[in-house]
C-alpha positions in Angstrom: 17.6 254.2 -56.0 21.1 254.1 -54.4 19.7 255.5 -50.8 17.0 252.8 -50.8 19.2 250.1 -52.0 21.6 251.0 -49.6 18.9 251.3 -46.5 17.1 247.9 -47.8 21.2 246.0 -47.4 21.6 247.6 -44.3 18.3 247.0 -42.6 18.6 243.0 -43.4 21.8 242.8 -42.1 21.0 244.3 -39.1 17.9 241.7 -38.9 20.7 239.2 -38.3 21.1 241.1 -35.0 17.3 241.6 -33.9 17.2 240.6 -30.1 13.3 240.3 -30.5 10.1 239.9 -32.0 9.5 243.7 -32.0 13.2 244.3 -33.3 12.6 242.1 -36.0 8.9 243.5 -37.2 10.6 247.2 -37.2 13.7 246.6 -39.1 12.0 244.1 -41.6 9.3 247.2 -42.4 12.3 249.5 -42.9 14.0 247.1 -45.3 10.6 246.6 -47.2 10.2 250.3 -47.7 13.8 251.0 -49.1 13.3 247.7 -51.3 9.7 249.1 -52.2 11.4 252.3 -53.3 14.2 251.4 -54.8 12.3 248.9 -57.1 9.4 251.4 -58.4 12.3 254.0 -58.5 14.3 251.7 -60.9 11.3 250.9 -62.8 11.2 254.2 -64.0 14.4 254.5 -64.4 13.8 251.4 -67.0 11.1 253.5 -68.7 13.1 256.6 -68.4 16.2 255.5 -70.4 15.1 252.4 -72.3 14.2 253.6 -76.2 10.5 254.5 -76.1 9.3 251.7 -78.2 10.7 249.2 -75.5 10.0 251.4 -72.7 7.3 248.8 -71.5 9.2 246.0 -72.5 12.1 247.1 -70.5 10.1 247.3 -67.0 8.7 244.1 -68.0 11.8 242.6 -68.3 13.0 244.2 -64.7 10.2 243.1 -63.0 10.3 239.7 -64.0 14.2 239.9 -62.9 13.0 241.3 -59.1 11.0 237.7 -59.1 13.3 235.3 -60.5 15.6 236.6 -57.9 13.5 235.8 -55.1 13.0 232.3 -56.6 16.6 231.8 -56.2 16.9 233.4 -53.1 14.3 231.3 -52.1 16.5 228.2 -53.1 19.4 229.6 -51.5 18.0 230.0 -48.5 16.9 226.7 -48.3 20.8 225.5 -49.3 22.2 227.7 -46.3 20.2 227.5 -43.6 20.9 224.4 -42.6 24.4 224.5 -42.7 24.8 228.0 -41.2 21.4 228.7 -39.4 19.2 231.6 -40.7 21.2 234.8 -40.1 23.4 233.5 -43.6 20.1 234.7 -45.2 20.4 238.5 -44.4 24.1 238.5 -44.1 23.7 237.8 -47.6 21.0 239.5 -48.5 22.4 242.8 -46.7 25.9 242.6 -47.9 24.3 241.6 -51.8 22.1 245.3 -51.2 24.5 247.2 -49.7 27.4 246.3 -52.7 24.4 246.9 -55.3 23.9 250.4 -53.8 27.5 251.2 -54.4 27.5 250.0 -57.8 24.4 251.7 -59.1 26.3 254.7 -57.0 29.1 254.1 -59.1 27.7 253.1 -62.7 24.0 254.4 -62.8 24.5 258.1 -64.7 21.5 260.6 -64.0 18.2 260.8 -65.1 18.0 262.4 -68.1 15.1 265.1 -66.8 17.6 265.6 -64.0 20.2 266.8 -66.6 17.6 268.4 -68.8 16.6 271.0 -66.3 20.1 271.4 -64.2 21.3 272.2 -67.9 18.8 274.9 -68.3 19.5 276.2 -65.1 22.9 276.4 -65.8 22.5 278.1 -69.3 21.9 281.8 -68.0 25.0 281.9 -66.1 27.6 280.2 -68.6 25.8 283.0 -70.8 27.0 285.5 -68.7 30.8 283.9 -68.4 30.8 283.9 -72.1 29.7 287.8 -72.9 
């Protein structure tokens, strides 16, 4: 989540410095994969830690979030544009991904299987500290 987050921010804020058409179609694929991934990666995440009677619920409610965002991104852009031409758009849009990758960096705890099995791997040798 965090590495995709972080290459979707920095890929649209270099689109604000594409010097072409071919530029622009390469950077804008790289943004879409690390948004791509970083979206179906938090989507499990949602299912992963919500309580598993509102495990569905909980995705639900995140990808209804990923398009109420673009709806006012959408507005935004629409707002901006003509006052500051339409590199504002993934300025914004790269500086908004790129300070959401360091927040989930800094707030999102690991995934529980993650601990699970690093705890079970760590098990046999605390054993042996311990006799």
């Amino acid at each position: 989540v965090i590495f995709n987050a972080l290459l979707f921010g920095l890929a649209t804020l270099a689109t604000a410095f594409a010097r072409n058409f071919g530029e622009l179609i390469v950077i804008r694929a790289i943004a879409g994969v690390g948004l791509g991934v970083a979206n179906i990666t938090a989507y499990a995440l949602c299912a992963e830690y919500a309580p598993k009677r509102l495990g569905a619920t909980s995705v639900a409610v995140a990808s209804t979030g990923y398009i109420v965002g673009g709806i006012i991104g959408g507005f935004l852009a629409a707002a901006l544009i003509p006052i500051y031409g339409w590199r504002i758009v993934f300025y914004m849009g790269g500086g908004i991904g790129i300070a959401l990758g360091a927040l989930v960096w800094l707030a999102l705890p690991e995934s529980m299987q993650f601990l699970a099995l690093h705890q079970r791997q760590s098990t046999p040798s605390q054993a042996t500290f311990e006799n």
